[in-house]
N, C-alpha and C positions, 0 to 999 in steps of 0.2 A: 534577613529575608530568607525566606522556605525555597532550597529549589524544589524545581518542578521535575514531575517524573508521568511519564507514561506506562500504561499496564496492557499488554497484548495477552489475549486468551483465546487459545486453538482450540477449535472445534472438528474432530478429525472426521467428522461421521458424514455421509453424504448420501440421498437418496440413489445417484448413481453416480460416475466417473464421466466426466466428458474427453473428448475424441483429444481433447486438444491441454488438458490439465498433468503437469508436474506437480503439486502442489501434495505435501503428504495428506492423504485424505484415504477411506473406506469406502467406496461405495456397495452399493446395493443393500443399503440399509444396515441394522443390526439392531441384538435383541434388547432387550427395556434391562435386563440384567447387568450388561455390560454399560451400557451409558451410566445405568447407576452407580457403577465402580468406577466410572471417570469423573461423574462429579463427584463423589467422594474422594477419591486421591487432588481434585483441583482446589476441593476447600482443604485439604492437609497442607498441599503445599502453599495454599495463601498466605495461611497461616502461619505455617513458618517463615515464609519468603518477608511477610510484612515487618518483622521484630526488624529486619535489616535497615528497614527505611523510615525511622522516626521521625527525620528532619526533612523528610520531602511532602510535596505538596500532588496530589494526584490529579491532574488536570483535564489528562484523556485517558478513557479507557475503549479497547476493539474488541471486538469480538470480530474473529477470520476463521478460515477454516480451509477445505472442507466448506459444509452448509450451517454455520448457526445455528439459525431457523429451521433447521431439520429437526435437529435438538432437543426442540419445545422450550418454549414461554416459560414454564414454569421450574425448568434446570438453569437455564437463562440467568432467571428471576434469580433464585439461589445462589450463584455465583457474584454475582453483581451486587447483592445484599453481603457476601462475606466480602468482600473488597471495600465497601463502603465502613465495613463493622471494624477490619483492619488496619485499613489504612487512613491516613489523614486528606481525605478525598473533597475537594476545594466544591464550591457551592455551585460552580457555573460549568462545570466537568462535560466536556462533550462524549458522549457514552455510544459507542457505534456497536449496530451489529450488521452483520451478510446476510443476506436471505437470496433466497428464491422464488422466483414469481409464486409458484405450486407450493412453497413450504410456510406460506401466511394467508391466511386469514382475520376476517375483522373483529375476532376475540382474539385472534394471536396480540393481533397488534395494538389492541387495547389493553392488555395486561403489560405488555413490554415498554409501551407511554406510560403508564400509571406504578413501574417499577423504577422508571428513572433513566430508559432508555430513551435518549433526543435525536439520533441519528440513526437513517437506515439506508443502508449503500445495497442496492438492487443486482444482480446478474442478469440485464436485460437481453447485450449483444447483441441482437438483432430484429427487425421487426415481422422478418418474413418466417414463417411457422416453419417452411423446409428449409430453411436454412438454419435454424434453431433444431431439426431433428435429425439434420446429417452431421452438427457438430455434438450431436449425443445430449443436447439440452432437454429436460426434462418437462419442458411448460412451452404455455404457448403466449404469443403476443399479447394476445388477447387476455391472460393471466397475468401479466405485465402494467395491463394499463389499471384491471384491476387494482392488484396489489398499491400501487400507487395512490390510486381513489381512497382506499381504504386507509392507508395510511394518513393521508391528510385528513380524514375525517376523525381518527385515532388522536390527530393533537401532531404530528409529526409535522416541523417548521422547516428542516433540514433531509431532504432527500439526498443522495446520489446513485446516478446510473452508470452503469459499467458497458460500455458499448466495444465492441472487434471490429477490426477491419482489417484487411488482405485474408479474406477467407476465402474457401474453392470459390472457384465461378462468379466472387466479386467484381463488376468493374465500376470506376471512378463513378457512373452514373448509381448503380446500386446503392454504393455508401453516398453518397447526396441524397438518394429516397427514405435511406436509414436515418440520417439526421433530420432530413425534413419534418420526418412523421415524431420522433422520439421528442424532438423538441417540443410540440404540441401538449407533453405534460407536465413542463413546464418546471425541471428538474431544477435544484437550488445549487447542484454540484454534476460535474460529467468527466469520467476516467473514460480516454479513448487509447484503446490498445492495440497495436498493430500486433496479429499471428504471430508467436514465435514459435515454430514445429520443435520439439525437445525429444531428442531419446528418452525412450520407455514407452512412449503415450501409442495409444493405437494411433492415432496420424500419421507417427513417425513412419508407419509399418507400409504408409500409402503413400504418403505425401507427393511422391516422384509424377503421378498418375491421377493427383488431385486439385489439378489447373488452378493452383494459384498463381494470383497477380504477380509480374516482378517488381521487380526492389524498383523502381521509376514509376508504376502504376501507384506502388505501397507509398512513395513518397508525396506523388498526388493527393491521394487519399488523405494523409496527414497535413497537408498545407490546404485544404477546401477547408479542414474542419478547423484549425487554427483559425484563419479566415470566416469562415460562416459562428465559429461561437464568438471569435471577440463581435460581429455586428449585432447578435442576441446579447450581448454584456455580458457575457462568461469571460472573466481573465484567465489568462492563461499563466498558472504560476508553479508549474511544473511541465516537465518531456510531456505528460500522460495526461494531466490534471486541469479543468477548468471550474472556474466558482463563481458564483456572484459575490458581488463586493460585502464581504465579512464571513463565506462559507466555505476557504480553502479547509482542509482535511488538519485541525491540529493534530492530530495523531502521527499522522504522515509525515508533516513536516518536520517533527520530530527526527524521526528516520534522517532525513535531509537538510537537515541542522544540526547538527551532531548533538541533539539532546540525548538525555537517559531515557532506557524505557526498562520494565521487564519482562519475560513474557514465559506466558503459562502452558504447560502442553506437551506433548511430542513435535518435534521441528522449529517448536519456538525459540526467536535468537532475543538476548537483552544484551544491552549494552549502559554499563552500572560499574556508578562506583572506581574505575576507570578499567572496567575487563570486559570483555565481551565473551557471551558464553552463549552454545546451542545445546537445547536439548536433543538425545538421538530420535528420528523420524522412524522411531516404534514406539505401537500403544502398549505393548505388553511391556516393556522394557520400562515405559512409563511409567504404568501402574507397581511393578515390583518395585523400581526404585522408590516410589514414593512410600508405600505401605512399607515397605521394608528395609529403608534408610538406605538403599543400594544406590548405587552411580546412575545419575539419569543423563548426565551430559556428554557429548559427542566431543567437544572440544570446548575449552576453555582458555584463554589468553589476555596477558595485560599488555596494552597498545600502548609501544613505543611514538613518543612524539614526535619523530618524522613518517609513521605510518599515518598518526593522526594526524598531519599535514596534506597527506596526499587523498583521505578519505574528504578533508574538507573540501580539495578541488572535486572529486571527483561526486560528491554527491551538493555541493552549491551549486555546482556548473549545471545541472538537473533542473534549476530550478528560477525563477526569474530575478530572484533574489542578490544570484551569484555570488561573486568573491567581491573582497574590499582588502585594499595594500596595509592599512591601517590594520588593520582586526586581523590580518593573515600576520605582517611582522608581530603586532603584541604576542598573539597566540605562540608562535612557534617558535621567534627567534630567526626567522629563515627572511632572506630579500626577497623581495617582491617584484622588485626593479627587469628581472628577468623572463619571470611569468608576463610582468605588462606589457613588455616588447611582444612576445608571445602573444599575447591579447590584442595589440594591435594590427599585429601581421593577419590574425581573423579577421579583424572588423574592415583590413582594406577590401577583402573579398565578401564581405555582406553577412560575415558567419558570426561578428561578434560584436557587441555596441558597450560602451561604457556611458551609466547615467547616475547619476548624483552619488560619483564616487565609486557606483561598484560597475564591474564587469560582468555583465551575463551573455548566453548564447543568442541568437536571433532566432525562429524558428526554422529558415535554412540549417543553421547552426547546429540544433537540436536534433536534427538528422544525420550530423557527421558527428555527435558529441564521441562517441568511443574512440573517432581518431583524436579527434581534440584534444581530450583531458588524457591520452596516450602522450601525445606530443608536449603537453606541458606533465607529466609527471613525471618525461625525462629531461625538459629542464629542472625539473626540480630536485632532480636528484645530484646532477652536477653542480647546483649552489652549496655553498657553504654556510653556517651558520652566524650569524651577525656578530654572536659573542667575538667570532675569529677574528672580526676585524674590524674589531675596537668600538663596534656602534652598540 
């Protein structure tokens, strides 16, 4: 049987920079010259990257960025065709790209349906136009509900929107008008992300002075909408992530399954073969290593299996999925017996439920996970390995 491998492809290029983005990306455009040197060095490196994976099966591909859709359709198109020409890319392959309300239209999106693109994940965030222009977003609501229209008209079965919350001057009532209205079209998938202010980004430079909600407001916010999408039927089977039944993110869950992926670009991490490796978050750096056989990555490392033990807790617990005692001893070799005590002393206080064998967070839960999966990954580090003793 073929495993399965996921293909991530950065698109670093971006109409502009938002107030609130870490993410390696370019804004304020750039020239038709340069884009053309990056998809040339991404089909180089396809191309070589693909010799490595003859026994795998390609089931999801992303396209993230930066903007995609900034991009154009028809560099897109070009990439997605050398991947397919590459690799051994399975028939049912969920193919995602990012966009921006302002960076599709309804040829975009019909040439992107008709290249074999089935998934298009939105940067909606909010429904109110000044509230979209003081985080630096480039479009407006109203380009939003468009872009949506058009895309189902394009053939596109699989939407997702990307919604914030704990922005300036948000209160609990705000994000309930944001979800109200957003729901209305009727998305197939919904990432909700609570503000995280990061060094470097202009926010950081304000934030102190830009009345966001506290951490008790933010936690509100995050239990209305847990709440308000499980009664619309969106599961919730991630921290961030709601679907309707059959449209969780395969790509993603990758990430939080500890499947393989690789991924293409400047800042992109794969995780292959049993090493995980990032490329450094420069395009120039990019393009000479690639034209030029020079060093394109930042770091490169083979995971030790009691790291790969502690990444299982620490991205299962993410996800509704959770752990299982079963599948954690086969995997590792490591008792379980300790984490489930662990696991229970949450569930007496409402933060953790165990169902048909496995243990996941509660949405309380999913609010304290960093102390959680802290406090089990120093139980886990005082256990010992099963071989020790005798089992």
């Amino acid at each position: 049987m073929e495993k399965t491998l996921g293909v991530y492809v950065h698109i670093p290029f971006c109409r502009s920079k938002c107030e609130y983005c870490d993410f390696y990306s370019l804004g304020g455009g750039r020239s038709k010259e340069l884009m053309d040197r990056y998809l040339h060095a991404l089909i180089l490196h396809i191309r070589e990257t693909a010799a490595l994976a003859p026994d795998y099966l390609v089931d999801s591909v992303y396209f993230g960025g930066g903007t995609p859709s900034f991009f154009g359709a028809d560099g897109l198109k070009r990439i997605l065709a050398e991947i397919r020409k590459r690799f051994n890319m399975d028939r049912d392959c969920e193919v995602t790209f990012e966009a921006n309300p302002e960076s599709v239209n309804a040829m975009t999106l019909h040439k992107l349906r008709s290249a074999g693109f089935n998934r298009m994940s939105l940067g909606v965030q909010n429904e109110a136009d000044e509230v979209l222009k003081a985080l630096g977003r480039p479009h407006t609501y109203e380009q939003a509900v468009f872009a949506v229209e058009n895309a189902r008209k394009a053939g596109f079965e699989n939407i997702s929107l990307d919604l914030m919350y704990g922005l300036p001057n948000q209160t609990r009532e705000k994000w309930m008008q944001t979800l109200r209205t957003v729901l209305d079209l009727r998305p197939d998938h919904l990432s909700c992300y609570g503000l995280k202010v990061e060094p470097g980004t202009p926010l950081y430079t304000y934030y102190e002075s830009a009345n966001l909600p506290d951490d008790d407001t933010q936690a509100d916010m995050y239990l209305y909408a847990v709440e308000t999408l499980e009664n619309f039927g969106y599961a919730q089977y991630e921290i961030s992530n709601f679907a309707r039944e059959g449209m969780a993110c395969r790509h993603n869950l990758k990430y939080w399954t500890g499947g393989e992926y690789i991924g293409f670009g400047p800042s992109a991490s794969s995780d292959f073969a049993g090493k995980r490796f990032t490329a450094a978050a420069n395009l120039e750096t990019y393009l000479k290593g690639v034209h030029g056989g020079g060093v394109i990555l930042s770091e490169c490392e083979t995971i030790a299996p009691r790291e790969r033990a502690g990444e299982y807790l620490m991205l299962r617990l993410r996800t509704s999925q959770g752990i299982n005692g079963d599948e954690y001893e086969s995997r590792f070799l490591l008792p379980f017996d300790i984490l489930e005590k662990g696991m229970r002393f949450y569930a007496e206080k409402g933060l953790a439920v165990c169902e048909e064998g496995c243990w996941h967070l509660t949405p309380k839960g999913f609010l304290l996970s960093n102390r959680i999966i802290g406090g089990l990954l120093e139980l886990q580090e005082r256990s010992q390995p099963l071989t020790r003793r005798g089992r």
